[in-house]
Backbone bond lengths (Angstrom), bond angles and torsions (degrees), N, CA, C in turn:
res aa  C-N    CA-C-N  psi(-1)  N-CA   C-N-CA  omega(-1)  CA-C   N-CA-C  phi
1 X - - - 1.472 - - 1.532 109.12 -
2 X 1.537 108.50 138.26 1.822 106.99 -172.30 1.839 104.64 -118.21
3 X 0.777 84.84 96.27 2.133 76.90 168.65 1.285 98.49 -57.55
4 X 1.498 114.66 139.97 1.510 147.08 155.41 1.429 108.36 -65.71
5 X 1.430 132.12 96.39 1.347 150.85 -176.60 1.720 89.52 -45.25
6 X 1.464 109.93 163.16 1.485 122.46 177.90 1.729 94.67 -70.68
7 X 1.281 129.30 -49.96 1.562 143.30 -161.64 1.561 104.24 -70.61
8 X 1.382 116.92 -9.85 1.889 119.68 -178.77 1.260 94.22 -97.35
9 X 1.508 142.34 -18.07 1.625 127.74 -138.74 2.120 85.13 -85.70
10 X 1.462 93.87 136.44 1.166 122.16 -172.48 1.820 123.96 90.82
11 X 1.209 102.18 -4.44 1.138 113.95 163.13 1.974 118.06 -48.32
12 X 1.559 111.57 144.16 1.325 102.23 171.81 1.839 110.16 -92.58
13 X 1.189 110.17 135.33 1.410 127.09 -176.94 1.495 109.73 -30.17
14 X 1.367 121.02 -52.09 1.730 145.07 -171.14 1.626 99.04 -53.19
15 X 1.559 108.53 -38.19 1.453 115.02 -147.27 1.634 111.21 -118.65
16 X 1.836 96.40 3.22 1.766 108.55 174.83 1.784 74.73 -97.41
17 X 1.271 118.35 -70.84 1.476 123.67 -157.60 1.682 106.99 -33.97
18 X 1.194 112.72 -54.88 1.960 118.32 172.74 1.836 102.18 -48.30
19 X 1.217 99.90 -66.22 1.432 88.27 164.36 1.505 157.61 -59.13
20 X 1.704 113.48 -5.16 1.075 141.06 122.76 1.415 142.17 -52.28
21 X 1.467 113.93 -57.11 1.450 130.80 168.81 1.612 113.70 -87.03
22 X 1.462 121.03 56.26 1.055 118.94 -172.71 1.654 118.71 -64.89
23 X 1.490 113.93 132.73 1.531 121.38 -157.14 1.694 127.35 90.51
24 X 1.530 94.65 2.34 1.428 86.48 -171.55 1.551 93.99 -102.64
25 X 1.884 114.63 164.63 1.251 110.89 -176.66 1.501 108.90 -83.82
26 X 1.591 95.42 176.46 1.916 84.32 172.75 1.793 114.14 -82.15
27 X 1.505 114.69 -16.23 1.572 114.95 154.42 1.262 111.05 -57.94
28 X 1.198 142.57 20.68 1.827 131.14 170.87 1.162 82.54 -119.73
29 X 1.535 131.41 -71.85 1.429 126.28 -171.73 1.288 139.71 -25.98
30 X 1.417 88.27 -52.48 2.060 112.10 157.66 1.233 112.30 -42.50
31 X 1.483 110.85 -75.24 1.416 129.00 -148.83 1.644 82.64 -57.10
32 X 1.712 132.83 -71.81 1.415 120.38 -149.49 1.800 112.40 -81.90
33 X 1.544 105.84 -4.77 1.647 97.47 154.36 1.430 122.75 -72.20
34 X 1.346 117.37 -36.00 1.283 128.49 167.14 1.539 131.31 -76.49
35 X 1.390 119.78 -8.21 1.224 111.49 157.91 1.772 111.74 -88.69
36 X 1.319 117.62 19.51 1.339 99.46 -154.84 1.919 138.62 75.22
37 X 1.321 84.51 -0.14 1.730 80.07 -171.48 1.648 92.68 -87.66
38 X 1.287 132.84 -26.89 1.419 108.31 165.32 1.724 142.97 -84.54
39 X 1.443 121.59 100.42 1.277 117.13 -166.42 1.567 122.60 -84.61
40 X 1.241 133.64 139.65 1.569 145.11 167.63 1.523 112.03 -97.69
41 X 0.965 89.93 93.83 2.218 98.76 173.99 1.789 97.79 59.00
42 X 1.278 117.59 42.35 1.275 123.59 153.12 1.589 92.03 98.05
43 X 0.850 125.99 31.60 1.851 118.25 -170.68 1.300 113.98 -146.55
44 X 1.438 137.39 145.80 1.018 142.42 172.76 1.848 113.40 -66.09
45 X 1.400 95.37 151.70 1.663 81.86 -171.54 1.724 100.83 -165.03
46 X 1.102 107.08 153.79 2.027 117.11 -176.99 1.301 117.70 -69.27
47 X 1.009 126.31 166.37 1.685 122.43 -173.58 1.816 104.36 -94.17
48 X 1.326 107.11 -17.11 1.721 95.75 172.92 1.833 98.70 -84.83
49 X 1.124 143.22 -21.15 1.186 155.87 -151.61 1.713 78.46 -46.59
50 X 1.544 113.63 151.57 1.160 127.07 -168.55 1.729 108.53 -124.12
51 X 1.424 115.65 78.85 1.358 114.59 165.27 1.375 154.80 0.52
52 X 1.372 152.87 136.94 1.015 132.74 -163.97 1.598 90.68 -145.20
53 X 1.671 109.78 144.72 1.557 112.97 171.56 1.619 117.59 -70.25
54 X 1.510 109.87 126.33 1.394 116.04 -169.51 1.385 98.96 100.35
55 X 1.226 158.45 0.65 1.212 154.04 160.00 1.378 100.67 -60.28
56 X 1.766 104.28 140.26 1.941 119.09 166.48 0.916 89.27 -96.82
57 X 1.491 122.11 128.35 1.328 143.10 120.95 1.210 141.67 -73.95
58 X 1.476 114.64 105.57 1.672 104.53 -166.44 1.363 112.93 -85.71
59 X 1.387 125.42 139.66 1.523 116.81 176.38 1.731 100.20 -123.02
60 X 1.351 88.47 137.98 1.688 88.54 171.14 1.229 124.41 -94.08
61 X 1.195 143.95 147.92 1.472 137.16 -154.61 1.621 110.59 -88.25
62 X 1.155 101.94 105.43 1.584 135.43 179.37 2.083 112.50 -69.13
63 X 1.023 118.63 102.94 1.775 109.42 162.21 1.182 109.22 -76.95
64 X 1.000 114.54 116.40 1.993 129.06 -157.34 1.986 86.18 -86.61
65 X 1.762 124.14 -28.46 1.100 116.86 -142.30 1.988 71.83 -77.38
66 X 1.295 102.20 -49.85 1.599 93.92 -162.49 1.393 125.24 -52.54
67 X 1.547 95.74 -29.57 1.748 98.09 170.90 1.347 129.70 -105.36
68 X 1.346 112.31 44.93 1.366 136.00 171.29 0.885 139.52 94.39
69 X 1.456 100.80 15.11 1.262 109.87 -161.39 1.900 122.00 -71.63
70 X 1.758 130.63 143.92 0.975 109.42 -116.63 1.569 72.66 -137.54
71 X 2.200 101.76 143.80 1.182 109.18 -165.87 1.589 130.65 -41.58
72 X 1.286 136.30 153.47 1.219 121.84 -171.87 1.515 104.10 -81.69
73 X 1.628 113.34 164.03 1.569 119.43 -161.92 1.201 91.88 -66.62
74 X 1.609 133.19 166.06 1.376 154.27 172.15 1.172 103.93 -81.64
75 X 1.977 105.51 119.43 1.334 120.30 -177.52 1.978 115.01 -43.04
76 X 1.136 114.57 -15.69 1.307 102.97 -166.03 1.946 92.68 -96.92
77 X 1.500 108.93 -30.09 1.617 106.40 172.26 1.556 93.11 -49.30
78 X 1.387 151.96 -54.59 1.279 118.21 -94.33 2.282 65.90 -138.40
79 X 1.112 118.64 -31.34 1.732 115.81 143.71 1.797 113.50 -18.96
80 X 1.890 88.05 -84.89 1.386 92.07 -177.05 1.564 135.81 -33.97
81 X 1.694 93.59 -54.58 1.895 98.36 176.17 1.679 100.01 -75.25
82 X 0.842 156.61 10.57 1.568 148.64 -169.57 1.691 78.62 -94.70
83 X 1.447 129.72 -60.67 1.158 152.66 -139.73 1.774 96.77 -84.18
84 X 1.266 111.84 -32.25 1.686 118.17 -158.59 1.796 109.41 -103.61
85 X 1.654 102.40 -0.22 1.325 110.59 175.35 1.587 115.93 -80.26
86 X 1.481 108.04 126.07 1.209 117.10 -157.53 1.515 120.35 -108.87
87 X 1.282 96.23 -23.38 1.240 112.29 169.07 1.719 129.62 -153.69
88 X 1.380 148.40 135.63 1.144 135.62 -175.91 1.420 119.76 -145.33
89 X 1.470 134.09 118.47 1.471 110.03 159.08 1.797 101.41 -133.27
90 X 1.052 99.34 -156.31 1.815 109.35 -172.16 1.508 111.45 -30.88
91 X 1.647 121.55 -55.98 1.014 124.93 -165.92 1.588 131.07 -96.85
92 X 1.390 96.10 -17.76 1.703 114.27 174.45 1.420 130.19 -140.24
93 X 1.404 146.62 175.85 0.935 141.32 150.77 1.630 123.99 -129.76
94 X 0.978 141.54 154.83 1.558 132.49 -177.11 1.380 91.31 -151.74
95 X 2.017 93.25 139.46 1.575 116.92 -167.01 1.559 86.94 -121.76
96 X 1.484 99.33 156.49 1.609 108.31 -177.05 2.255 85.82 -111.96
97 X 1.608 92.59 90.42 1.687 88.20 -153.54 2.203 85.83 -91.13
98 X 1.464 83.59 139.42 1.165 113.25 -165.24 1.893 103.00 -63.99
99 X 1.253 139.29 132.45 1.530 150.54 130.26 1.451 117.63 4.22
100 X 1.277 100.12 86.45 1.835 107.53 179.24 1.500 127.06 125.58
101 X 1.734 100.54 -14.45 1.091 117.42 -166.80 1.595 105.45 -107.00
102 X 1.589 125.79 99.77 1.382 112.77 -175.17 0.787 136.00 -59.71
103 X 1.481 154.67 -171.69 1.787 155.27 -168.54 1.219 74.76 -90.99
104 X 1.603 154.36 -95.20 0.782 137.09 -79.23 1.722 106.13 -177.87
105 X 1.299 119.97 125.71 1.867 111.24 -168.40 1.455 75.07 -63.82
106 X 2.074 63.98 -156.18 2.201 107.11 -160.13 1.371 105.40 95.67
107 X 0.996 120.57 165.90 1.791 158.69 166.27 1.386 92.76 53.92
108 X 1.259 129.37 57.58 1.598 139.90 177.51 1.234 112.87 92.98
109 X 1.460 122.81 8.08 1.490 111.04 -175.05 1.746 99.83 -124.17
110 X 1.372 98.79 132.22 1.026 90.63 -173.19 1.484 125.60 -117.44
111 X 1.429 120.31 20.50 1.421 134.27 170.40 1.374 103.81 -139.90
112 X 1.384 143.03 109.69 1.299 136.44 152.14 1.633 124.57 -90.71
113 X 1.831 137.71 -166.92 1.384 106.92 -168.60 1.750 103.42 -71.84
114 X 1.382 114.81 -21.52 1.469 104.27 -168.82 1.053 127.14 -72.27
115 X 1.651 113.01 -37.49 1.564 113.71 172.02 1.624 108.77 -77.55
116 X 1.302 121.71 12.97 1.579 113.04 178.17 1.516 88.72 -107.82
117 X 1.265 134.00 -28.46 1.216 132.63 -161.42 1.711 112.85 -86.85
118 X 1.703 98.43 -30.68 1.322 95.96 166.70 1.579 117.35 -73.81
119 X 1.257 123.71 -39.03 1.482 138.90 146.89 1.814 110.21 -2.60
120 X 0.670 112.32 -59.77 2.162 153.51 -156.62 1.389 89.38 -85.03
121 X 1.780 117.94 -47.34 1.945 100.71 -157.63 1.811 80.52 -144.85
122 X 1.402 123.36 71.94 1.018 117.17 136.21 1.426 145.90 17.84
123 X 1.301 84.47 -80.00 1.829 111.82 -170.02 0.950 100.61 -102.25
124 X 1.851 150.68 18.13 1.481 140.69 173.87 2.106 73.94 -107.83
125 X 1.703 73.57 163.63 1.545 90.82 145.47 1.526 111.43 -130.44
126 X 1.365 92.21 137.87 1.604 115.78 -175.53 1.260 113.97 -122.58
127 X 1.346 93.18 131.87 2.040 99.53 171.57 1.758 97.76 -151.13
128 X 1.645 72.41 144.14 1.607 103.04 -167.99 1.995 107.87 -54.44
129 X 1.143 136.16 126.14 1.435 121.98 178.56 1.673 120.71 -77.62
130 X 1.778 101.96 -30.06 1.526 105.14 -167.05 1.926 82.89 -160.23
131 X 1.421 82.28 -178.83 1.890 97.77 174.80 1.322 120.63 -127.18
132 X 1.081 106.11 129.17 2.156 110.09 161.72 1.481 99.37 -77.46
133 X 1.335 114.23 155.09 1.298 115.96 146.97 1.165 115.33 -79.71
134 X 1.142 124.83 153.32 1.475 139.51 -159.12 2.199 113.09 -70.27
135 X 0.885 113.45 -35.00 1.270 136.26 157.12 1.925 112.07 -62.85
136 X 1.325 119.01 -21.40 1.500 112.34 167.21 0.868 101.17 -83.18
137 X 1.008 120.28 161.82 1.888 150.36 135.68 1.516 107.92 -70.84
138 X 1.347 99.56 167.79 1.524 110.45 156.50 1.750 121.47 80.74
139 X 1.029 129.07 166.32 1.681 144.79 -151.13 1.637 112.84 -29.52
140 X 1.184 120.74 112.12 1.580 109.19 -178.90 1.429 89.70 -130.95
141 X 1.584 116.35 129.00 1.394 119.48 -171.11 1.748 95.81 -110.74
142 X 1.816 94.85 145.33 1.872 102.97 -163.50 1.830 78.20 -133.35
143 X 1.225 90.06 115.18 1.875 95.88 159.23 1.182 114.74 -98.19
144 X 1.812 101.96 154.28 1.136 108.20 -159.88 1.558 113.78 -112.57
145 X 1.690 86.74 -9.60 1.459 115.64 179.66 1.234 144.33 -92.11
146 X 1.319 156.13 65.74 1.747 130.79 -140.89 1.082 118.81 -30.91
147 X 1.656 101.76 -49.43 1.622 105.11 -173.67 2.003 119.37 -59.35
148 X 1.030 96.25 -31.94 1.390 105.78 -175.89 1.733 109.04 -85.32
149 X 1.282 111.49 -32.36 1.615 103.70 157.26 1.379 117.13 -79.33
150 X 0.856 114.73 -12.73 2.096 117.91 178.83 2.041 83.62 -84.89
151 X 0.515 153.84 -57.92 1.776 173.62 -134.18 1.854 88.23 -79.78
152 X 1.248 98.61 -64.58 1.492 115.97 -142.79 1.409 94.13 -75.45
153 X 1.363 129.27 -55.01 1.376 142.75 176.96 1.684 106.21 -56.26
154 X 1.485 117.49 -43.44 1.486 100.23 -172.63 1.441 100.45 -77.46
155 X 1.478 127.85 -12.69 1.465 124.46 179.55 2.114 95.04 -67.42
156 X 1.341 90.41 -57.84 1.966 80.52 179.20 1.420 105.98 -45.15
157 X 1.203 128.38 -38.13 1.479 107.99 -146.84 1.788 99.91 -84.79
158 X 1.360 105.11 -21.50 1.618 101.53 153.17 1.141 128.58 -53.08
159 X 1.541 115.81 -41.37 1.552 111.82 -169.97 1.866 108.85 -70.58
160 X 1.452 98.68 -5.25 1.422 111.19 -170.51 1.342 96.66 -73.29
161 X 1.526 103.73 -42.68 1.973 95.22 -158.20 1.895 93.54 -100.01
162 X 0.878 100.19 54.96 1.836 131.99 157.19 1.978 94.19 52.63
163 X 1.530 115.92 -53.75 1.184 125.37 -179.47 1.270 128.68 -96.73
164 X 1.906 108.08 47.03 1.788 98.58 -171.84 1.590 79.10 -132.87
165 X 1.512 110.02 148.03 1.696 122.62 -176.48 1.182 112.53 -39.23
166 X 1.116 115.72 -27.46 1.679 123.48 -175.00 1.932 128.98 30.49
167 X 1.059 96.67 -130.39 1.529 105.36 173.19 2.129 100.84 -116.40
168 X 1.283 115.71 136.57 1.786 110.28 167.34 1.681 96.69 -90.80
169 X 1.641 123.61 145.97 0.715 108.82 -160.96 2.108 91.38 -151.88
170 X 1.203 100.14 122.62 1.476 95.69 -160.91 1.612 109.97 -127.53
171 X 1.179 135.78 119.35 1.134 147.73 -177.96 1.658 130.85 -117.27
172 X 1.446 111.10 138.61 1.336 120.44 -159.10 1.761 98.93 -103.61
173 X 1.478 109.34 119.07 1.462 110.92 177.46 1.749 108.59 -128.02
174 X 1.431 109.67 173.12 1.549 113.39 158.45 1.616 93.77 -123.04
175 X 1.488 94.48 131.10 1.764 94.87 175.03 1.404 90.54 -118.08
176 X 1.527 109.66 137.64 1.561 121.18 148.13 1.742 135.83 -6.87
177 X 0.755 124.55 103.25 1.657 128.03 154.75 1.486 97.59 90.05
178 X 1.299 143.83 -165.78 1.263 148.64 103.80 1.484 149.59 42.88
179 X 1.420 117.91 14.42 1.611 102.59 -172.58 1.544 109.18 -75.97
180 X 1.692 92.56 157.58 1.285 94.39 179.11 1.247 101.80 -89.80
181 X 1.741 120.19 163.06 1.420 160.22 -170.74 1.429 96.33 -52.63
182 X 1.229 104.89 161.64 1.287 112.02 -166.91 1.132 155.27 60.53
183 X 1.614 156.58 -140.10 1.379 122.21 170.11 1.721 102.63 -112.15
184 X 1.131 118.48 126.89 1.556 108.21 179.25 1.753 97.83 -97.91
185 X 1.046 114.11 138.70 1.519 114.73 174.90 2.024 117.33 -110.30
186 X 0.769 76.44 150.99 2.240 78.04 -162.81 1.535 97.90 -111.11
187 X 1.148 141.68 116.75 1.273 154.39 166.45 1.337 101.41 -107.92
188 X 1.334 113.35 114.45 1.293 108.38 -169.59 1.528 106.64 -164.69
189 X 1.069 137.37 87.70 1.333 130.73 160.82 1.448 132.16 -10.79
190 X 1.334 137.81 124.15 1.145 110.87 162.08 1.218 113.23 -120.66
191 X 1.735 125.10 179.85 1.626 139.53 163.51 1.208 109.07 -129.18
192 X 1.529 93.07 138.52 1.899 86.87 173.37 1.569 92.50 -109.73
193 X 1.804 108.45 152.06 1.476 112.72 -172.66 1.301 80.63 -151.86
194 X 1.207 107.71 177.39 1.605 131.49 -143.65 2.088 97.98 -137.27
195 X 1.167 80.30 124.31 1.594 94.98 -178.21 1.889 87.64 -91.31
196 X 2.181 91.12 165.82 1.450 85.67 171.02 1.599 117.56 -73.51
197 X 0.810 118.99 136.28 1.500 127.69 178.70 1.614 115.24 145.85
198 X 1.434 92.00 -26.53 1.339 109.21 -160.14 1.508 128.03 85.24
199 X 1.496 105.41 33.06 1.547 106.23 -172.42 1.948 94.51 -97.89
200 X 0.970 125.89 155.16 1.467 147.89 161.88 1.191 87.16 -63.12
201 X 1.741 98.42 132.73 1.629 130.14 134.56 1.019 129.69 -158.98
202 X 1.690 103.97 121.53 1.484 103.95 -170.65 1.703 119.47 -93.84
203 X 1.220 106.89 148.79 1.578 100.86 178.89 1.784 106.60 -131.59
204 X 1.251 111.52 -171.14 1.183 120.20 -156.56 1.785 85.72 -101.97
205 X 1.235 118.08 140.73 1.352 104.08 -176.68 1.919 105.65 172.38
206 X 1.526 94.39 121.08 1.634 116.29 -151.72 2.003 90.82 -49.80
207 X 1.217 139.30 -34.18 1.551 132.35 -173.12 1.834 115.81 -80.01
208 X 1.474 98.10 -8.84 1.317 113.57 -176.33 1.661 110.00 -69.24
209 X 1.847 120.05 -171.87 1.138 134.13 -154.50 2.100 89.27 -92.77
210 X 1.106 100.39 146.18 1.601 104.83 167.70 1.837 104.29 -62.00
211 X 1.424 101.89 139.76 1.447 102.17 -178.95 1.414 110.82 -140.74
212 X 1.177 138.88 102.07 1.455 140.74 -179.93 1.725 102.87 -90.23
213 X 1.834 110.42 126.54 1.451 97.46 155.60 1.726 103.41 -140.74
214 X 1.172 110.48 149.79 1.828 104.68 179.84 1.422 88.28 -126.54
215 X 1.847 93.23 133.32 1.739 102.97 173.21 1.477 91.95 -131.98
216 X 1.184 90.85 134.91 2.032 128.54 159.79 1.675 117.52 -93.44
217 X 1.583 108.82 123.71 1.375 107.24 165.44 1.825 105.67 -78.31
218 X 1.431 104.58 122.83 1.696 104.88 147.01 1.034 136.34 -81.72
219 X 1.714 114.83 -26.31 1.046 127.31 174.24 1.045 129.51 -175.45
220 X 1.673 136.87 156.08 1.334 129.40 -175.60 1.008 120.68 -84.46
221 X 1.553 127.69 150.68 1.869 93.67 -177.51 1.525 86.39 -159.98
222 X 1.962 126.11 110.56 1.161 122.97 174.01 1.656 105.85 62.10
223 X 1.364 131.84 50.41 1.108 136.34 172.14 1.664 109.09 66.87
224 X 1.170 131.78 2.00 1.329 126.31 159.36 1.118 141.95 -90.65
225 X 1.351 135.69 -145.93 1.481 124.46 -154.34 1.704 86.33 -155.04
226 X 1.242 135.59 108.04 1.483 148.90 -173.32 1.463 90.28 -100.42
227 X 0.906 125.51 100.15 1.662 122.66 -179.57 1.357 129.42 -102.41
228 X 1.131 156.21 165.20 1.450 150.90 170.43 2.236 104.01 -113.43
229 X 0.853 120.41 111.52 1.658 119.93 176.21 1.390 120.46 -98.64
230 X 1.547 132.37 114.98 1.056 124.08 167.91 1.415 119.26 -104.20
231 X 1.389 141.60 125.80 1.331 135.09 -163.11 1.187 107.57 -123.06
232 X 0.944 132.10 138.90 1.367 144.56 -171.55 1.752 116.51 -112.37
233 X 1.192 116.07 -8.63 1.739 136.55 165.51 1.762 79.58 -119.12
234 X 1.722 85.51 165.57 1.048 121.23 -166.81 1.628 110.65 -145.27
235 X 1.535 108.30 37.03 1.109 97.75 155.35 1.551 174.11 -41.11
236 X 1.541 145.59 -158.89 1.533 99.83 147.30 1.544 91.36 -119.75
237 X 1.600 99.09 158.81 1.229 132.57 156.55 1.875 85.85 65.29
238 X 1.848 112.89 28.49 1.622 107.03 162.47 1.469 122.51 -40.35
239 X 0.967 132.02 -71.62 1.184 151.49 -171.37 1.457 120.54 -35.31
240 X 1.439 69.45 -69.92 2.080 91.28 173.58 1.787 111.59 -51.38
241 X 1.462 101.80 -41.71 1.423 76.22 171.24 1.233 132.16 -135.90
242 X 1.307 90.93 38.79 2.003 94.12 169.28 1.708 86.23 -105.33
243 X 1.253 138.04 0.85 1.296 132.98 169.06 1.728 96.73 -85.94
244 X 1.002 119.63 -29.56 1.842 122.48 -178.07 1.682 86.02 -86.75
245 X 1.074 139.38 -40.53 1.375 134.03 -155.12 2.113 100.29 -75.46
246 X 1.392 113.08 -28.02 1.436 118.77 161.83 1.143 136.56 -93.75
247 X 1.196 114.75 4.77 1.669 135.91 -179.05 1.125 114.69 59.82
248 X 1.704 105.70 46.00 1.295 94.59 150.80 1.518 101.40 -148.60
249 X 1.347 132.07 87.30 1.534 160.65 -132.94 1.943 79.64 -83.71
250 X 1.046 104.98 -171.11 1.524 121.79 -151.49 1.893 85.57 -120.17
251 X 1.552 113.41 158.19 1.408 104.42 -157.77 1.445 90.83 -102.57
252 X 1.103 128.86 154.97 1.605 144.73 175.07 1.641 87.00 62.47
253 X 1.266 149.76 45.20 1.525 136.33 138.17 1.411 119.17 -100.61
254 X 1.703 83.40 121.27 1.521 113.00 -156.29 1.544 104.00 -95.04
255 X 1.461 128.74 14.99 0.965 136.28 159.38 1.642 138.88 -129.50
256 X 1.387 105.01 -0.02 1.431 128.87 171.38 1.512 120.00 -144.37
257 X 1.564 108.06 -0.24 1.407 115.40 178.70 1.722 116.93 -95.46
258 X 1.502 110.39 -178.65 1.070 115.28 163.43 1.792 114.50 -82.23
259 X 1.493 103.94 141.32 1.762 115.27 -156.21 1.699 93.51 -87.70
260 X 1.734 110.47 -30.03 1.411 105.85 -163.90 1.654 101.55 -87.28
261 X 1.270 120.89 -54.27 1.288 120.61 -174.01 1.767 106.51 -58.70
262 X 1.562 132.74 -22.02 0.866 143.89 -172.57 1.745 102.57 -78.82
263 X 1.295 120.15 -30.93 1.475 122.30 173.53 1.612 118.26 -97.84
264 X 1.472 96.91 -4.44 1.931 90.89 163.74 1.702 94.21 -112.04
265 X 1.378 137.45 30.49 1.430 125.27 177.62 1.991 73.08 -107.87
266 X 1.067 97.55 -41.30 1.817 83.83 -163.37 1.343 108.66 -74.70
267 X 1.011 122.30 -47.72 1.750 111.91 157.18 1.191 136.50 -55.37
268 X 1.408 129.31 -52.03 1.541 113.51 148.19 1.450 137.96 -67.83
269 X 1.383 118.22 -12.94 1.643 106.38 157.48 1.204 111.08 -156.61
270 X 1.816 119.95 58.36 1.059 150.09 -174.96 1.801 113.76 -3.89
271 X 1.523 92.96 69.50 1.302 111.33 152.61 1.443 129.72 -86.34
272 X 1.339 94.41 121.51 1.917 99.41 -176.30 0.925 135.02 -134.97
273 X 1.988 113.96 36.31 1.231 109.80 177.01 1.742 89.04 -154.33
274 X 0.880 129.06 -156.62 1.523 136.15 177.43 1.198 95.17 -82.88
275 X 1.968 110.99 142.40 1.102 86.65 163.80 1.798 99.60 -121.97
276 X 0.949 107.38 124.41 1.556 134.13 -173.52 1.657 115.98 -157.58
277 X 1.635 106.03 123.11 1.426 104.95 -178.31 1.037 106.50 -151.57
278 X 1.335 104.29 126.86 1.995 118.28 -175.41 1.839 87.95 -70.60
279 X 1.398 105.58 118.26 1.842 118.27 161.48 1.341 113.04 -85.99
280 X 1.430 122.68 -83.14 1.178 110.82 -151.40 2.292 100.72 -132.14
281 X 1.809 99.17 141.38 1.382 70.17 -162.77 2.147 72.26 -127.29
282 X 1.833 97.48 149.92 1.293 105.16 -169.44 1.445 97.34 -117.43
283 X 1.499 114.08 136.84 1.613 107.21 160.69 1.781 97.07 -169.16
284 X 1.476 121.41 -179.47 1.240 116.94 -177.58 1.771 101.86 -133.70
285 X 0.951 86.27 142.06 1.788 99.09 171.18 1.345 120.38 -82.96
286 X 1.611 135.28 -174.62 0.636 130.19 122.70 1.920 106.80 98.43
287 X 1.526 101.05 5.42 1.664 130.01 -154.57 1.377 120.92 59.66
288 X 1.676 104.68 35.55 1.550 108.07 176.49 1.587 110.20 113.61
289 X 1.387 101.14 -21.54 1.860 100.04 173.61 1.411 117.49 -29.82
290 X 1.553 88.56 -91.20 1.342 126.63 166.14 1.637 144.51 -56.13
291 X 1.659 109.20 69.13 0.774 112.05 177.04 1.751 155.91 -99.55
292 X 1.172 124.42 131.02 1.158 149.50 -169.03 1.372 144.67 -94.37
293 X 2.089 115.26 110.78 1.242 102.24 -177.97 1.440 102.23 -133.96
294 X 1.457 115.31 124.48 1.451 142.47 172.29 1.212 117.64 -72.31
295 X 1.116 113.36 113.86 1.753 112.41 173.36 1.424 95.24 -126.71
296 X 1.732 107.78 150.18 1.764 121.82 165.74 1.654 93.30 -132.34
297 X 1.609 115.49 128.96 1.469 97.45 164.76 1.395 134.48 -83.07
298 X 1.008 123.44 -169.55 1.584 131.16 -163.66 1.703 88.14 -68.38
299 X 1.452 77.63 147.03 1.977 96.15 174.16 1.306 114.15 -78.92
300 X 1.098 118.91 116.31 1.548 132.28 -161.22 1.898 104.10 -55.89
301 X 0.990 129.73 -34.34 1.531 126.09 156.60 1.644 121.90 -58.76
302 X 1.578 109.51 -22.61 1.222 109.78 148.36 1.424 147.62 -87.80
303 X 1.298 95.31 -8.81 1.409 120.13 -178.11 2.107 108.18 -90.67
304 X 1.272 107.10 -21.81 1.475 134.39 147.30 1.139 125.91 -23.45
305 X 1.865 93.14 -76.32 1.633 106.34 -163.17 1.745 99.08 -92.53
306 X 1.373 131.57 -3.13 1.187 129.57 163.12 1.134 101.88 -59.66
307 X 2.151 130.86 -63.90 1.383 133.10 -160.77 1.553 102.12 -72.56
308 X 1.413 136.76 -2.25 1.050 115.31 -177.29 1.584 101.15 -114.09
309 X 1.052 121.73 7.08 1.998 130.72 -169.84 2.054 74.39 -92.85
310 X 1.530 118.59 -55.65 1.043 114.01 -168.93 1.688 123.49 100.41
């Protein structure tokens, strides 16, 4: 029998149980809410059913190995994030999560930082707040709290409607060729559409989501543009291409960038991944009490191909 912590109440049943039965799919979850084998204060009950703190939850004992459950992350993955945690107290944690490594498995991947991180802390419960793409670097915040992921998410969903305090959210890039001085700001809609294969691509496009981004040169470096980005939407793959949407695409992006300048950045100062990295992200808890600023620094392979651009 599991008591429902005061910090779960409103939680959906389907989505405490995953968080209990860690590794199991949401086809096991189903199947034993729906046969009845899972009880709420002695009673049968639905998987959207909406929780309350102090609620028994009965769970019946599940072999995670038989129902798929899927190898544990590789001691040296689960090294790295121990190593990449940047910041932590009661209610959150933020990893400065390393270039290549996704937020989160599925669609062939089968360890991302959260399921390695739950790996790492067992006995917390952790849920992911937002996503990097797997190709960034830099700040990925994991609450530890409901309240502070219920908190953290309605702060995103401000940054959504372009003018609510939201989260500040600031990123370190090298863009291509030339920008001019000062802050250029990109208003630009985007859409995400689906290539054949089913891969994502988003473009700039008047029916699309409102998208605000403002980029600053810091510095020049080997004919480029070392930039600082603050975005105020939180789109996907923003960056990448309202920086392609001004012609001057993001450096090593191998899907909205330039292919040629992208193969003399890796030969002359052997850059080989995007270079884009969420730095520092600002917001306050607590309805403004509690306030908070996250920094991860530059990824030392990026910090590289800056000293060798010169």
């Amino acid at each position: 029998m599991v008591r429902v912590p005061e910090d779960r109440a409103g939680q959906r049943l389907d989505n405490f149980l995953l968080g209990q039965l860690k590794g199991a799919p949401k086809s096991l979850i189903y199947k034993i809410v729906r046969s009845g084998q899972v009880r709420v204060n002695g009673g049968r009950a639905k998987a959207e059913t909406r929780l309350e703190g102090g609620d028994e939850v009965r769970i019946p004992p599940v072999r995670l190995a038989e129902a798929g459950e899927k190898t544990p992350p590789p001691k040296g993955l689960l090294a790295v994030l121990e190593a990449a945690i940047v910041f932590e107290d009661a209610r959150l944690l933020a990893l400065n999560k390393p270039s290549g490594l996704a937020s989160h498995g599925g669609s062939g991947i089968s360890h991302g930082a959260i399921e390695a991180m739950r790996a790492l802390r067992p006995r917390e419960s952790l849920e992911l707040v937002h996503r990097l793409d797997r190709d960034t670097s830099g700040l990925l915040i994991i609450a530890k709290k409901r309240s502070a992921l219920s908190e953290l998410q309605a702060l995103l969903r401000e940054d959504d409607a372009v003018d609510g305090r939201g989260i500040a959210k600031r990123y370190l890039t090298l863009l291509v060729g030339r920008m001019p001085d000062g802050v250029m700001s990109v208003d630009a809609p985007l859409h995400i559409g689906l290539r054949q294969g089913g891969e994502r691509h988003v473009q700039v496009n008047a029916g699309g989501k409102p998208s605000l981004s403002h980029f600053r040169v810091l510095e020049r470096r080997g004919g480029h543009s070392y930039c600082e980005v603050r975005i105020e939407t939180g789109r996907t793959h923003q960056i990448r291409v309202h920086a392609q949407h001004i012609g001057h695409p993001v450096a090593g992006d191998d899907k909205y960038g330039d292919e040629a300048v992208n193969k003399r950045l890796r030969d002359q100062a052997g850059l080989k991944r995007l270079f884009l990295h969420a730095a520092s992200l600002e917001f306050a808890l607590d309805g403004g009490r509690a306030e908070y600023l996250l920094e991860a620094p530059l990824a030392p392979e990026l910090v590289e191909v800056l000293d060798r651009l010169g």
